[in-house]
PyMOL Python script that loads the backbone (N, CA, C, O; Angstrom):
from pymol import cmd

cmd.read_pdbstr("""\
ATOM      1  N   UNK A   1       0.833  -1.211   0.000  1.00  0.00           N
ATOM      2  CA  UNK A   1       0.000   0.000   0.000  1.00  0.00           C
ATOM      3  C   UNK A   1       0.869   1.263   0.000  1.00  0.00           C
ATOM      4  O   UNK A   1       0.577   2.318  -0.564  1.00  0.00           O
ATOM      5  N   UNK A   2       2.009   1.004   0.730  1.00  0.00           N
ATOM      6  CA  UNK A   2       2.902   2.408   1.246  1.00  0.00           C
ATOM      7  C   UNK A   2       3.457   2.476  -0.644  1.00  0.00           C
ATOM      8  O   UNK A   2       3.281   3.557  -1.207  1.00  0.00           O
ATOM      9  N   UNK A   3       3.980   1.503  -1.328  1.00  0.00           N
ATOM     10  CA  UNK A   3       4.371   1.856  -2.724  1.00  0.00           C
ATOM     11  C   UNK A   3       3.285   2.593  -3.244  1.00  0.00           C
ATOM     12  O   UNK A   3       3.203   3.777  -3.571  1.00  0.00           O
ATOM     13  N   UNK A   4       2.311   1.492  -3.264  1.00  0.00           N
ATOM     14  CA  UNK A   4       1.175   2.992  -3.919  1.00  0.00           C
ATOM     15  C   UNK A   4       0.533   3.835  -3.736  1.00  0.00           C
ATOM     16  O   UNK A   4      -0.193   4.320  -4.603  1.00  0.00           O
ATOM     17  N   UNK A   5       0.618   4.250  -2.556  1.00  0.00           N
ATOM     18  CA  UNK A   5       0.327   5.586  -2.478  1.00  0.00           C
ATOM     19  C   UNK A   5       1.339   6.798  -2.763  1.00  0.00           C
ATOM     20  O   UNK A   5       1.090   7.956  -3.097  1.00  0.00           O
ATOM     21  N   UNK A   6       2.788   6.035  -2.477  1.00  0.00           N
ATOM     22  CA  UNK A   6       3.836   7.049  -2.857  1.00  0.00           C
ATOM     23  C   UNK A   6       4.137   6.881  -4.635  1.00  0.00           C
ATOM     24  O   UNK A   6       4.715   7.772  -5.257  1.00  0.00           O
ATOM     25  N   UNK A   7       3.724   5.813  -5.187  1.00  0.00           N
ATOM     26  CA  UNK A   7       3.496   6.204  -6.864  1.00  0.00           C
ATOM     27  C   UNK A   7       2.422   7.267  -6.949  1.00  0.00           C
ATOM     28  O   UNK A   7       2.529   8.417  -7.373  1.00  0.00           O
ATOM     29  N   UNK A   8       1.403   6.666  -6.474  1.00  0.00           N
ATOM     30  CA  UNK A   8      -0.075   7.725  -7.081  1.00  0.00           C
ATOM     31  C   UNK A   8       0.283   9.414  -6.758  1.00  0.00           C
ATOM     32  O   UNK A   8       0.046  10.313  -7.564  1.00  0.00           O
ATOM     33  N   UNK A   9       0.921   9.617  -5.363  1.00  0.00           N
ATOM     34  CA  UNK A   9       1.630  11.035  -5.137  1.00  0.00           C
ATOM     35  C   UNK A   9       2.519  11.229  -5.776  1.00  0.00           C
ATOM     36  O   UNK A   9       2.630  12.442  -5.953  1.00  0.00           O
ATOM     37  N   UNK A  10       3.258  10.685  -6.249  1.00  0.00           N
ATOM     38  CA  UNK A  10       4.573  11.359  -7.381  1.00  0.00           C
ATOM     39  C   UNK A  10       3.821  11.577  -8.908  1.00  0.00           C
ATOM     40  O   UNK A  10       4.132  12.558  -9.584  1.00  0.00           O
ATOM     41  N   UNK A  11       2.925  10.703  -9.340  1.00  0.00           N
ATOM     42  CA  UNK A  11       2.062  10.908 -10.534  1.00  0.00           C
ATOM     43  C   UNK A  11       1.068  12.191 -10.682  1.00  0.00           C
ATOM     44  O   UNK A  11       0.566  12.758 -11.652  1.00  0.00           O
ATOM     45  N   UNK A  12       1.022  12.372  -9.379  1.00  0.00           N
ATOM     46  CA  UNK A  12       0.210  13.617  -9.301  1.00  0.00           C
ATOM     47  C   UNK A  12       0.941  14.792  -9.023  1.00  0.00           C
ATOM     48  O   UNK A  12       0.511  15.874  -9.424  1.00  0.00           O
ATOM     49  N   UNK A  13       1.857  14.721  -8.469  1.00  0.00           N
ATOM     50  CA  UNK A  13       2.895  16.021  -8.222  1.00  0.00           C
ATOM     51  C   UNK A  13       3.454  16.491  -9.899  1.00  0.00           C
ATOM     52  O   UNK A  13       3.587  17.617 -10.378  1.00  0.00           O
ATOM     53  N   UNK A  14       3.707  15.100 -10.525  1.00  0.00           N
ATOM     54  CA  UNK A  14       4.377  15.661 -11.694  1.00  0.00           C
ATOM     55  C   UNK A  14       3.297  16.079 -12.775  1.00  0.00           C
ATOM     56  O   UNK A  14       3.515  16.767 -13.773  1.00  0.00           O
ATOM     57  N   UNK A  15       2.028  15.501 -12.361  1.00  0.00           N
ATOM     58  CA  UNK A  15       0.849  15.889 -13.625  1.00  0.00           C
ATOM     59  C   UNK A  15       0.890  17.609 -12.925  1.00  0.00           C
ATOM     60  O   UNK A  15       0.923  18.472 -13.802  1.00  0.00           O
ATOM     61  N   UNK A  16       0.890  18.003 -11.828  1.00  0.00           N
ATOM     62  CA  UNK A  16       0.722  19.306 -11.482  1.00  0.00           C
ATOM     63  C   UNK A  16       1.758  20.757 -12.008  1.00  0.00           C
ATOM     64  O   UNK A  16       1.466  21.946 -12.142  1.00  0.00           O
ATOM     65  N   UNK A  17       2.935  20.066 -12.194  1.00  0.00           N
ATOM     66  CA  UNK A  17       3.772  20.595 -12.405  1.00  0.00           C
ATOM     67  C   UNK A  17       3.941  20.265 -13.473  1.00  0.00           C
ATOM     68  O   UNK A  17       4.928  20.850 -13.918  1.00  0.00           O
ATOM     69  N   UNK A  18       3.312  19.332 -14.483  1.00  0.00           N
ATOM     70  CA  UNK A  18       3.445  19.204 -16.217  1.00  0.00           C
ATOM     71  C   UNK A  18       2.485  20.575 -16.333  1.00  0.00           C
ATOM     72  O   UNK A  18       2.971  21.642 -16.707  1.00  0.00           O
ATOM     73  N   UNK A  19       1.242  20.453 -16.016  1.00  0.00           N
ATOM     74  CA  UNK A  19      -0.147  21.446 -16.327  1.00  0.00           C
ATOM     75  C   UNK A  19       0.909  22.748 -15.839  1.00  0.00           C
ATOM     76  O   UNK A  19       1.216  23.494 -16.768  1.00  0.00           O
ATOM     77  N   UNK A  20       1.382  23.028 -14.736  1.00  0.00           N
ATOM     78  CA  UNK A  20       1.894  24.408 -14.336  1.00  0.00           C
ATOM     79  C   UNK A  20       2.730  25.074 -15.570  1.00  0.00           C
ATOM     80  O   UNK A  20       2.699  26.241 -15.960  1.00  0.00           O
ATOM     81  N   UNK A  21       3.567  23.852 -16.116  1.00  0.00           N
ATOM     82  CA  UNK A  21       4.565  24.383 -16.907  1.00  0.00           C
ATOM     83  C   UNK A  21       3.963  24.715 -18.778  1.00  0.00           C
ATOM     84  O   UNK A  21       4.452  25.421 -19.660  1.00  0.00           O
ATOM     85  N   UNK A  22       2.828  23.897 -18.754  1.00  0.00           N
ATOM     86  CA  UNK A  22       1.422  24.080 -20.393  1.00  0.00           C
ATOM     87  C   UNK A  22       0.936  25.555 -19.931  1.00  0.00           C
ATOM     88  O   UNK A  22       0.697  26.470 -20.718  1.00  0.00           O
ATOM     89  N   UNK A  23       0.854  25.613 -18.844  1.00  0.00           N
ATOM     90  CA  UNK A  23       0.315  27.033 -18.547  1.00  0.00           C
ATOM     91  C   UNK A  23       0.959  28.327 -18.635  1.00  0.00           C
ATOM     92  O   UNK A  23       0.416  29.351 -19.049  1.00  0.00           O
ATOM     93  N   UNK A  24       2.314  28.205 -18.162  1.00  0.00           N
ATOM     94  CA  UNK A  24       3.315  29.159 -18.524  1.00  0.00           C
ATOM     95  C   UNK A  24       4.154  28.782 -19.693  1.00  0.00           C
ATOM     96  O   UNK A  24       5.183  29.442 -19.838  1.00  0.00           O
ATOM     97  N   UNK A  25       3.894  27.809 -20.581  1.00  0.00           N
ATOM     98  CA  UNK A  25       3.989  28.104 -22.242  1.00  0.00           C
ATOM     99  C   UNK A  25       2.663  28.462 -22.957  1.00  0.00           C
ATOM    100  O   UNK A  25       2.745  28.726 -24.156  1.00  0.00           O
ATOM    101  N   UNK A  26       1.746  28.492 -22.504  1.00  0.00           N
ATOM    102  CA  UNK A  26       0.664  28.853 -23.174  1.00  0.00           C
ATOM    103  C   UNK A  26       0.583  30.211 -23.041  1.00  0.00           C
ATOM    104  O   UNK A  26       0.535  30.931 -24.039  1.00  0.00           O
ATOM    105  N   UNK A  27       0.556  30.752 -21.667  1.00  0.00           N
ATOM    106  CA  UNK A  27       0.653  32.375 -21.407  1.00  0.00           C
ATOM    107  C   UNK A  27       2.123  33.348 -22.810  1.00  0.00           C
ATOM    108  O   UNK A  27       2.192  34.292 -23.597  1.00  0.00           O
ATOM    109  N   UNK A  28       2.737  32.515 -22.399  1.00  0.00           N
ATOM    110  CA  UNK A  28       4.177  32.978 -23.645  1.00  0.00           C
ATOM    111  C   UNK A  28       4.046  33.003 -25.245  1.00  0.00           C
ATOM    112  O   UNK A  28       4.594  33.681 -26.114  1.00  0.00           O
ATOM    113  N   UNK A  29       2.801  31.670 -25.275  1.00  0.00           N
ATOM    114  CA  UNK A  29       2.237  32.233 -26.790  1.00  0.00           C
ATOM    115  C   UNK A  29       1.699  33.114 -27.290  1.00  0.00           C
ATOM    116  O   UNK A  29       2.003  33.676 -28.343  1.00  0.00           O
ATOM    117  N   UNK A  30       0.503  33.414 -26.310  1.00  0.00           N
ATOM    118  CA  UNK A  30      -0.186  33.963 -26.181  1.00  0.00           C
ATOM    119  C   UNK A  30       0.272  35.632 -26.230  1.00  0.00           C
ATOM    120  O   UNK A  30      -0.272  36.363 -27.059  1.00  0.00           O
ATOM    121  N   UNK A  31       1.498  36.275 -25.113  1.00  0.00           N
ATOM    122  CA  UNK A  31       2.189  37.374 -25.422  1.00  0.00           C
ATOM    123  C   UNK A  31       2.854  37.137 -26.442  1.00  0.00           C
ATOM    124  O   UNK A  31       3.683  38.045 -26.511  1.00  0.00           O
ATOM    125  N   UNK A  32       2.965  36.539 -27.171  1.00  0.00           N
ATOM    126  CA  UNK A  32       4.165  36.207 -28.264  1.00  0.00           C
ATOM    127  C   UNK A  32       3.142  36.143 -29.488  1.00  0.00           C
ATOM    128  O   UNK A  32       3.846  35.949 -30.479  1.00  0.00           O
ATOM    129  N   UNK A  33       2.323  36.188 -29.724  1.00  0.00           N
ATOM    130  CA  UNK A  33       1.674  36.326 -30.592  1.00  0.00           C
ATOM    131  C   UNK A  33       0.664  38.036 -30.355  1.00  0.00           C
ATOM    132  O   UNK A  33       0.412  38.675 -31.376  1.00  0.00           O
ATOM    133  N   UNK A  34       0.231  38.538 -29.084  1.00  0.00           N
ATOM    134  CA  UNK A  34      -0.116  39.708 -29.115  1.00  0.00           C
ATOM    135  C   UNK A  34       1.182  40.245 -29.870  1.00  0.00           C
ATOM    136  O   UNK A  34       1.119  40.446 -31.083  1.00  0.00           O
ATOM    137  N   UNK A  35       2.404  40.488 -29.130  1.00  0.00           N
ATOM    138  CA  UNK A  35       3.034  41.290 -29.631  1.00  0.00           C
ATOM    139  C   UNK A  35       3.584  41.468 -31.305  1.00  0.00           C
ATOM    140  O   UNK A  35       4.009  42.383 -32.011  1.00  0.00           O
ATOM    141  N   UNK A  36       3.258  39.836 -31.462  1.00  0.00           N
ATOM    142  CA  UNK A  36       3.430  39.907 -33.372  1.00  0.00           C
ATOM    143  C   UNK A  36       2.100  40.471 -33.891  1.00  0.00           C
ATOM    144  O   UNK A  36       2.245  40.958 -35.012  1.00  0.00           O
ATOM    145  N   UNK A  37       0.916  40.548 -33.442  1.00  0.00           N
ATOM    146  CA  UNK A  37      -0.277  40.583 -34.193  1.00  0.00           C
ATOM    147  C   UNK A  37      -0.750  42.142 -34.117  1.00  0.00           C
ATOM    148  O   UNK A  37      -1.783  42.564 -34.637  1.00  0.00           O
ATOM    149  N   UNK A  38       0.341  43.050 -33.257  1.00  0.00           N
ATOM    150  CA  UNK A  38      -0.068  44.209 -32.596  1.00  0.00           C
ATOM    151  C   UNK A  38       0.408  45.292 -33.754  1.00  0.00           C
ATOM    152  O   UNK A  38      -0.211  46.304 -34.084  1.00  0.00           O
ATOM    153  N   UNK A  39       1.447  44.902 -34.192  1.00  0.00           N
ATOM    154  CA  UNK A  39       1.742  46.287 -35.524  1.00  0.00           C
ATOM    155  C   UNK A  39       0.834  46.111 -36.576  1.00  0.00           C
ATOM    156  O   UNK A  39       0.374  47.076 -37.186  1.00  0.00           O
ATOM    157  N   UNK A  40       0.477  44.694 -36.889  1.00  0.00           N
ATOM    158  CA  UNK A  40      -1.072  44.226 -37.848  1.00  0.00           C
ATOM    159  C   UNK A  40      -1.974  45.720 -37.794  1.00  0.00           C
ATOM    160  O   UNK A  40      -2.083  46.589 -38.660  1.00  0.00           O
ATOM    161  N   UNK A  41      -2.671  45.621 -36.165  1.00  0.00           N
ATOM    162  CA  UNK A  41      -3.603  46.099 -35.694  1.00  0.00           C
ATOM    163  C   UNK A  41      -3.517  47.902 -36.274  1.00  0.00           C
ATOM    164  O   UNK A  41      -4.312  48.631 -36.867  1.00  0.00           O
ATOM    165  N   UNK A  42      -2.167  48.074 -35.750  1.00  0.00           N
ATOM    166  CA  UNK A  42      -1.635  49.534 -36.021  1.00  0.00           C
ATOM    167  C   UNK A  42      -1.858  50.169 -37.465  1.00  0.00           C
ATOM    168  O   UNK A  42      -2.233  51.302 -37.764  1.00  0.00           O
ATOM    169  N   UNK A  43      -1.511  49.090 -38.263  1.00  0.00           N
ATOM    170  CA  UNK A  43      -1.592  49.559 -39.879  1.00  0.00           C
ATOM    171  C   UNK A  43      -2.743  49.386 -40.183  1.00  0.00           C
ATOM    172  O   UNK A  43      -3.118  50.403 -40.767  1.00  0.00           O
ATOM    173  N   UNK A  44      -3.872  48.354 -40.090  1.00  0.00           N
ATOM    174  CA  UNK A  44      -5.548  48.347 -40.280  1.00  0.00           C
ATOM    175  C   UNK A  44      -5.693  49.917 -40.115  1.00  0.00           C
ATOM    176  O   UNK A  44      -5.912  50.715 -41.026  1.00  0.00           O
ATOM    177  N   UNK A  45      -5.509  50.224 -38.637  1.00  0.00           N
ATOM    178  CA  UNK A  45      -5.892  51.402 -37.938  1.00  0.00           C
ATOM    179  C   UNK A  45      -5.629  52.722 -39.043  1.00  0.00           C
ATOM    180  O   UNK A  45      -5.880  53.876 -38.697  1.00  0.00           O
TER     181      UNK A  45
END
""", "prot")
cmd.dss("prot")
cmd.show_as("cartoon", "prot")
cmd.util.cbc("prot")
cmd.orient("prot")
């Protein structure tokens, strides 16, 4: 039991910290594409 509960907690620590790290590459696209899509905006204008 003591193995699996200390697998199921390491599986979940690292799914937390996989999602943490999708989240702060997603935020980076996200500015990384405002800032390419922003002189676009300027010249429409």
């Amino acid at each position: 039991m003591r193995c699996l509960y200390f697998g199921k907690k390491n599986i979940l620590h690292n799914a937390f910290r996989c999602l943490r790290c999708l989240r702060r590459e997603a935020e980076a696209i996200s500015t990384f594409k405002l800032l390419t899509y922003l002189p676009d905006f300027s010249e429409i204008e």
